[in-house]
MOPAC internal coordinates of N, CA, C and O (Angstrom, degrees):
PM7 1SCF
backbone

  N    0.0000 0     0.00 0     0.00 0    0    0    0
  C    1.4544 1     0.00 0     0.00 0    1    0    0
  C    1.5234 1   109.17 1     0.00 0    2    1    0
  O    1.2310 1   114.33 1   -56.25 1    3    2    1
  N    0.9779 1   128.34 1   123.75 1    3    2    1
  C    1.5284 1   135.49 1   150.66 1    5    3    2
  C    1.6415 1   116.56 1   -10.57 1    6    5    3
  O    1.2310 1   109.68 1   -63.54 1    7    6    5
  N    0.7355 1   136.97 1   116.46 1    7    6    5
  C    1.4193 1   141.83 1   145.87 1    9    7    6
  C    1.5491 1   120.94 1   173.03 1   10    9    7
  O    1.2310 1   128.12 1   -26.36 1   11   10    9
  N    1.4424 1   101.97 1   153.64 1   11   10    9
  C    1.2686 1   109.92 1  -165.90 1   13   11   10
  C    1.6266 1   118.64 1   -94.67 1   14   13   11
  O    1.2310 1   128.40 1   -56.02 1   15   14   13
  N    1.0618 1   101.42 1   123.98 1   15   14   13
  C    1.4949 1   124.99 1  -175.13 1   17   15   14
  C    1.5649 1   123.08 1   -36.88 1   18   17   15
  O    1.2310 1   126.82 1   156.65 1   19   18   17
  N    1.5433 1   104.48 1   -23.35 1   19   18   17
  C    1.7928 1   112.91 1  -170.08 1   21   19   18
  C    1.5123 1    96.23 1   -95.11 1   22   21   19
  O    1.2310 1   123.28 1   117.58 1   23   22   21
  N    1.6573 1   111.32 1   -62.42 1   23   22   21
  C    1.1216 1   118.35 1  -166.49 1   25   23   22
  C    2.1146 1   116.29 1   -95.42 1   26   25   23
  O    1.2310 1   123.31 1   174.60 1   27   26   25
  N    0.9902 1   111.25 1    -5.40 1   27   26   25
  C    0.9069 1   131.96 1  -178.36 1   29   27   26
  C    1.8319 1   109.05 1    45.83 1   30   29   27
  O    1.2310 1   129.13 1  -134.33 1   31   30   29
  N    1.7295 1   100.00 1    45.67 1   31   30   29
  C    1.1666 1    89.60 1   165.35 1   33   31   30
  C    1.5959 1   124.51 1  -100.76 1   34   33   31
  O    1.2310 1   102.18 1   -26.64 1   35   34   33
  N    1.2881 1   150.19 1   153.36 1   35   34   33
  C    1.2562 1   163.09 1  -114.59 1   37   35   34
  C    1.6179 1   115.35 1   176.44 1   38   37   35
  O    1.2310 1   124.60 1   -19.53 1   39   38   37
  N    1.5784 1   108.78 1   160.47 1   39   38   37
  C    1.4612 1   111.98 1  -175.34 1   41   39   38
  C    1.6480 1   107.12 1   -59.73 1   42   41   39
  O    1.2310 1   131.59 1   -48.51 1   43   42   41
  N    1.1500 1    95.24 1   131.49 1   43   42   41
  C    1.5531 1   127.65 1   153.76 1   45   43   42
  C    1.6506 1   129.84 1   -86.53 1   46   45   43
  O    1.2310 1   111.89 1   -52.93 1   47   46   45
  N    1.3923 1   132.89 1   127.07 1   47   46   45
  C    0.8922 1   158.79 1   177.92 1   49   47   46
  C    1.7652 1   123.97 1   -91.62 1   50   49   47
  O    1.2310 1   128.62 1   -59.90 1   51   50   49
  N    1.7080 1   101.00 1   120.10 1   51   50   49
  C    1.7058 1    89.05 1   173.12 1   53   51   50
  C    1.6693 1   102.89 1  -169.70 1   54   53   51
  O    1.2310 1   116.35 1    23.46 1   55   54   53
  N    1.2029 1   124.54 1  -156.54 1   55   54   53
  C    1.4772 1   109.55 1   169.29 1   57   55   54
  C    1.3712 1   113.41 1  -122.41 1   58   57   55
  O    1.2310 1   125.52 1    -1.49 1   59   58   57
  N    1.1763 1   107.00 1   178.51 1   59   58   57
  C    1.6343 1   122.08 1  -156.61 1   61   59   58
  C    1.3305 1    92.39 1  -125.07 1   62   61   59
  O    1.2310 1   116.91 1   -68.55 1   63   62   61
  N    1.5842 1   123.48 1   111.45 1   63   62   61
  C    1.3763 1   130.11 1  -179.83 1   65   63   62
  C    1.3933 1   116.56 1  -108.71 1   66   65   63
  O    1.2310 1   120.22 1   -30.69 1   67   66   65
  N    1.2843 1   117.19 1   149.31 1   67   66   65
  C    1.3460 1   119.34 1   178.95 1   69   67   66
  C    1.3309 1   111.51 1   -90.07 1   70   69   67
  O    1.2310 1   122.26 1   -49.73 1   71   70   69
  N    1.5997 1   113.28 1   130.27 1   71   70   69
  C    1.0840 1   105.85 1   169.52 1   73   71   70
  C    1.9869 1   137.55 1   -98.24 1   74   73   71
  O    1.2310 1   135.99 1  -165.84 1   75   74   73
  N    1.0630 1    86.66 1    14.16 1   75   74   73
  C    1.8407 1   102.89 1  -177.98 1   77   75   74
  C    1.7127 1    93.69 1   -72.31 1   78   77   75
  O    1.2310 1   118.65 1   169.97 1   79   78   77
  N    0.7638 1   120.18 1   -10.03 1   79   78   77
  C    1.7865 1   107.79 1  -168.93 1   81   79   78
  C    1.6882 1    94.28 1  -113.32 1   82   81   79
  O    1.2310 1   120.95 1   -46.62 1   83   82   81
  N    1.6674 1   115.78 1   133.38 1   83   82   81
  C    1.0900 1   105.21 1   130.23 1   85   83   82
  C    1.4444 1   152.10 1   -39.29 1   86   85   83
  O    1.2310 1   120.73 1   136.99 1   87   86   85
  N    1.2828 1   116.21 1   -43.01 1   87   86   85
  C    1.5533 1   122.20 1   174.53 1   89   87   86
  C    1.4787 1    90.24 1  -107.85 1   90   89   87
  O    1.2310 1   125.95 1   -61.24 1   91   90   89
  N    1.2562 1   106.18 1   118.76 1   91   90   89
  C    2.0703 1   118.63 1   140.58 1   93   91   90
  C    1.0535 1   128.39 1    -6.71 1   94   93   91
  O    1.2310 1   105.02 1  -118.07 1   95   94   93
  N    1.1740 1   145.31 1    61.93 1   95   94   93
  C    1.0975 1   134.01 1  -170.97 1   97   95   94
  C    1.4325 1   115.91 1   -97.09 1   98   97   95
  O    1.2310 1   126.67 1   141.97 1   99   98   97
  N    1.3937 1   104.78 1   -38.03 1   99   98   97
  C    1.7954 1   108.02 1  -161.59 1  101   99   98
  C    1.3671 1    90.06 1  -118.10 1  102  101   99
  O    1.2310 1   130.42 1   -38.36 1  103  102  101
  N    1.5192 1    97.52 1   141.64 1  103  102  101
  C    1.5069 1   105.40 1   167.61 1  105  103  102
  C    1.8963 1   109.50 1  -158.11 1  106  105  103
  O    1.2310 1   146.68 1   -36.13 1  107  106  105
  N    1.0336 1    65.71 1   143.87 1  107  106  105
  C    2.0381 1    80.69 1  -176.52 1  109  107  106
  C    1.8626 1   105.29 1  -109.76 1  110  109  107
  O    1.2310 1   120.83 1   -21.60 1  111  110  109
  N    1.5305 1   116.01 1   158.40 1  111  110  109
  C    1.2877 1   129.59 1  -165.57 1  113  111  110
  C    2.4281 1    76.97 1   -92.72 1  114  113  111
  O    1.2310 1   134.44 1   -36.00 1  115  114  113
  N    1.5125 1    89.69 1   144.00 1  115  114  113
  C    1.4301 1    89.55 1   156.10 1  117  115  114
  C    1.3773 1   103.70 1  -149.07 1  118  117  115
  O    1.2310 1   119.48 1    -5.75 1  119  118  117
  N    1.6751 1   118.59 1   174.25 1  119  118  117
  C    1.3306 1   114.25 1   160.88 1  121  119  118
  C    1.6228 1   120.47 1  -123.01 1  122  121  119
  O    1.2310 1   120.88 1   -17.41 1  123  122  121
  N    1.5575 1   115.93 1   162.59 1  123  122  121
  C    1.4899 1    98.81 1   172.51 1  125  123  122
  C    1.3300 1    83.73 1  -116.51 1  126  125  123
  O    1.2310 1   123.56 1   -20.34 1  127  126  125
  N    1.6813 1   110.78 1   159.66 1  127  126  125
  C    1.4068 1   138.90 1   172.41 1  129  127  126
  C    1.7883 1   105.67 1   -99.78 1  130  129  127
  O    1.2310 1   116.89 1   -48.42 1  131  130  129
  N    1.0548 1   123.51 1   131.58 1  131  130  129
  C    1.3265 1   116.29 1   161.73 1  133  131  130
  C    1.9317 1   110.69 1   -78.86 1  134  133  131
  O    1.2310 1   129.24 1   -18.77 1  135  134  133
  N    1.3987 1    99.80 1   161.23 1  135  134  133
  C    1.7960 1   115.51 1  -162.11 1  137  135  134
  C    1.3991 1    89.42 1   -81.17 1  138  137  135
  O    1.2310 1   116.21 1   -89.47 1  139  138  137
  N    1.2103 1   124.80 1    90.53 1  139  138  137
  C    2.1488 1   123.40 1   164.39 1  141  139  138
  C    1.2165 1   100.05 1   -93.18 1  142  141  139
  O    1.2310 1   130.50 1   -34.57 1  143  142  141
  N    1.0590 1    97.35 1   145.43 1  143  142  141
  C    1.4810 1   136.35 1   166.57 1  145  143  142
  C    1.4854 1   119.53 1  -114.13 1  146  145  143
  O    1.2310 1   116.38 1   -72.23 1  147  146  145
  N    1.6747 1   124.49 1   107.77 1  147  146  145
  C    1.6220 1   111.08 1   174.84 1  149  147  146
  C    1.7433 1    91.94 1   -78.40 1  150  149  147
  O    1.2310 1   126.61 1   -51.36 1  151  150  149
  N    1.8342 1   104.89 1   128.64 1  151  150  149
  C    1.2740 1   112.60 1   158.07 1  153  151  150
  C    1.6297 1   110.63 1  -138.34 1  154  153  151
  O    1.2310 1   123.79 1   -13.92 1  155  154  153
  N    1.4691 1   110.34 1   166.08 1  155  154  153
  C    1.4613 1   125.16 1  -159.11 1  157  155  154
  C    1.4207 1    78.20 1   -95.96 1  158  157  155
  O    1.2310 1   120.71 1   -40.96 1  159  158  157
  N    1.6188 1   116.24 1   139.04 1  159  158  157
  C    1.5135 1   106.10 1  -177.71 1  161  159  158
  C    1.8906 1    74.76 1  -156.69 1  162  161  159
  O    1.2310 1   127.09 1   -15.37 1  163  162  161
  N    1.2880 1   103.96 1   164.63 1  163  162  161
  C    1.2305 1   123.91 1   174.82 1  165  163  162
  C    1.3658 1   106.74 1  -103.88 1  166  165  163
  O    1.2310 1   121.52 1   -61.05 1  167  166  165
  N    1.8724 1   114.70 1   118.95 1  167  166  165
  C    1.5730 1   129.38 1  -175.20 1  169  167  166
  C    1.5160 1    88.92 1  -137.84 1  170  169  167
  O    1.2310 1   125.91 1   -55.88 1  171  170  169
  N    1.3668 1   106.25 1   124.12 1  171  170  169
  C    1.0619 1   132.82 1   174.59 1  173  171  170
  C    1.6117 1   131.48 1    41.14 1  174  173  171
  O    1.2310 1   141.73 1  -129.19 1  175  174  173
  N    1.6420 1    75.41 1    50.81 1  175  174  173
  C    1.8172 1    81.11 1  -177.96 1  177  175  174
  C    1.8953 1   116.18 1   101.18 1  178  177  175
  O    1.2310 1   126.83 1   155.37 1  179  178  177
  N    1.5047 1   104.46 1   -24.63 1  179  178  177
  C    1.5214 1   120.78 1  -178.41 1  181  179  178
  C    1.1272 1   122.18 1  -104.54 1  182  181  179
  O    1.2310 1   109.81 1   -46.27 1  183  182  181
  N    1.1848 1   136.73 1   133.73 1  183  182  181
  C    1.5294 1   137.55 1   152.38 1  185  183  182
  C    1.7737 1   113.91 1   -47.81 1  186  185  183
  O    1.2310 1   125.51 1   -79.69 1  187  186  185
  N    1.6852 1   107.02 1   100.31 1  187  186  185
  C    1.6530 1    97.69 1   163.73 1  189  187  186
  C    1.1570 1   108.66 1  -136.99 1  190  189  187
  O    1.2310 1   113.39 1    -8.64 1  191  190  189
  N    1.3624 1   130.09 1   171.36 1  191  190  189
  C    0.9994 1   156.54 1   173.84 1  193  191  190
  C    1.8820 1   125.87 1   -77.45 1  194  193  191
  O    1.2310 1   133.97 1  -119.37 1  195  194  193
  N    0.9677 1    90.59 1    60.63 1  195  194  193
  C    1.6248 1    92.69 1  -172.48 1  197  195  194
  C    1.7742 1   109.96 1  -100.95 1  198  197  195
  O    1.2310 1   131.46 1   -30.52 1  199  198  197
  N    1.5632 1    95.49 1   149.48 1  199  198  197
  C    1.8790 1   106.54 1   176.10 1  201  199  198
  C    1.3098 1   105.87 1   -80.10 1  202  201  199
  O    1.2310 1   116.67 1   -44.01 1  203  202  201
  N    1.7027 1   123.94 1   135.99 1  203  202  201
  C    1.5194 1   140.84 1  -153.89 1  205  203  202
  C    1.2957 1    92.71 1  -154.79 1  206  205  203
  O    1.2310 1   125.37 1   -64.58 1  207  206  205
  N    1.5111 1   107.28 1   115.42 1  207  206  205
  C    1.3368 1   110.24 1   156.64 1  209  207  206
  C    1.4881 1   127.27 1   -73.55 1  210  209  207
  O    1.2310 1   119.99 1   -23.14 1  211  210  209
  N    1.3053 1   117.63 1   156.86 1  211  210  209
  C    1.3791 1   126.86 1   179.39 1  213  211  210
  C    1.6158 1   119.89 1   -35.38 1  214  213  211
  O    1.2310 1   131.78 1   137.75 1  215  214  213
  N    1.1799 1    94.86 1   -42.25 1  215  214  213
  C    1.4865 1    94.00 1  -177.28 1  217  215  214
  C    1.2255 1   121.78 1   -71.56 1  218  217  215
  O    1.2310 1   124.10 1   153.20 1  219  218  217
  N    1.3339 1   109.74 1   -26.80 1  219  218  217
  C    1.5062 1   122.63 1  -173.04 1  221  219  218
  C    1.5168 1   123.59 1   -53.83 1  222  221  219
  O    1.2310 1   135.47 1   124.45 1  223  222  221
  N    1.9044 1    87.67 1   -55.55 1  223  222  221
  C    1.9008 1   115.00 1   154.65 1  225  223  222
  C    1.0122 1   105.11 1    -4.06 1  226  225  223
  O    1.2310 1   131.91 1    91.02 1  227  226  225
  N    1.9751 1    94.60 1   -88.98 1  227  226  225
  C    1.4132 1   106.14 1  -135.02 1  229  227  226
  C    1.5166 1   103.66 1   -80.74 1  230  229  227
  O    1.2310 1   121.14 1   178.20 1  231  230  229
  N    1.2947 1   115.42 1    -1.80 1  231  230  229
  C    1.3635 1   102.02 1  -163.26 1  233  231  230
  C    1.6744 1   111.70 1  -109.99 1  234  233  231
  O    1.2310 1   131.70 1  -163.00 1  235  234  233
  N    1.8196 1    95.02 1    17.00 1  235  234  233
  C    1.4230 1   119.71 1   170.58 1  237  235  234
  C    1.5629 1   125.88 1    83.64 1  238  237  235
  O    1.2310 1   124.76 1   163.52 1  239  238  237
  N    1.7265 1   108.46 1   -16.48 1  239  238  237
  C    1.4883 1   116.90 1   179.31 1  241  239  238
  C    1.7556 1   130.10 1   -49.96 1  242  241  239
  O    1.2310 1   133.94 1  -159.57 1  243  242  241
  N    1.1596 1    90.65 1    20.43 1  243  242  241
  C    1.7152 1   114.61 1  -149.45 1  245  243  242
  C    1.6539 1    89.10 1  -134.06 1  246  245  243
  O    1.2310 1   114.58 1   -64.53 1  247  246  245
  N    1.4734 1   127.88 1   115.47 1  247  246  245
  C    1.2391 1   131.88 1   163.87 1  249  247  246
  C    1.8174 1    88.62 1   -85.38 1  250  249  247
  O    1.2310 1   119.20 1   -38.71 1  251  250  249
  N    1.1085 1   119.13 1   141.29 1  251  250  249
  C    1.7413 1   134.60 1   147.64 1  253  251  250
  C    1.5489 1   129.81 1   -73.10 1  254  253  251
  O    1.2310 1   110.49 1   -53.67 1  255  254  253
  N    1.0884 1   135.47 1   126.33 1  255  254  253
  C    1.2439 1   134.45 1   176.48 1  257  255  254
  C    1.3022 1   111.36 1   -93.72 1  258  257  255
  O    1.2310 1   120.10 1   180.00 1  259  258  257

């Protein structure tokens, strides 16, 4: 399954509405994927290979190997 190792965020679930109608009528199931990245990051002293979402990156919570 998808999810990221720091933040442990993962696919989300909701519906996909049309917007040509005033009233709601039609709706479909969709999903979002979060943005992973496999990177070599240093966890606990080791070089591994763990999935990191985008945000995680940039916002540095992620040592790099």
């Amino acid at each position: 399954m998808a999810k990221c190792a720091i933040c442990e965020k993962s696919i989300s679930h909701g519906n996909k509405i049309s917007i040509a109608r005033s009233h709601v009528s039609r709706r479909a199931t969709r999903t979002w994927k979060p943005n992973l990245r496999n990177v070599k990051a240093v966890v606990d002293g080791e070089v591994k290979t763990i999935p990191v979402c985008a945000k995680c990156l940039r916002s540095g919570k992620v040592k790099r190997a």
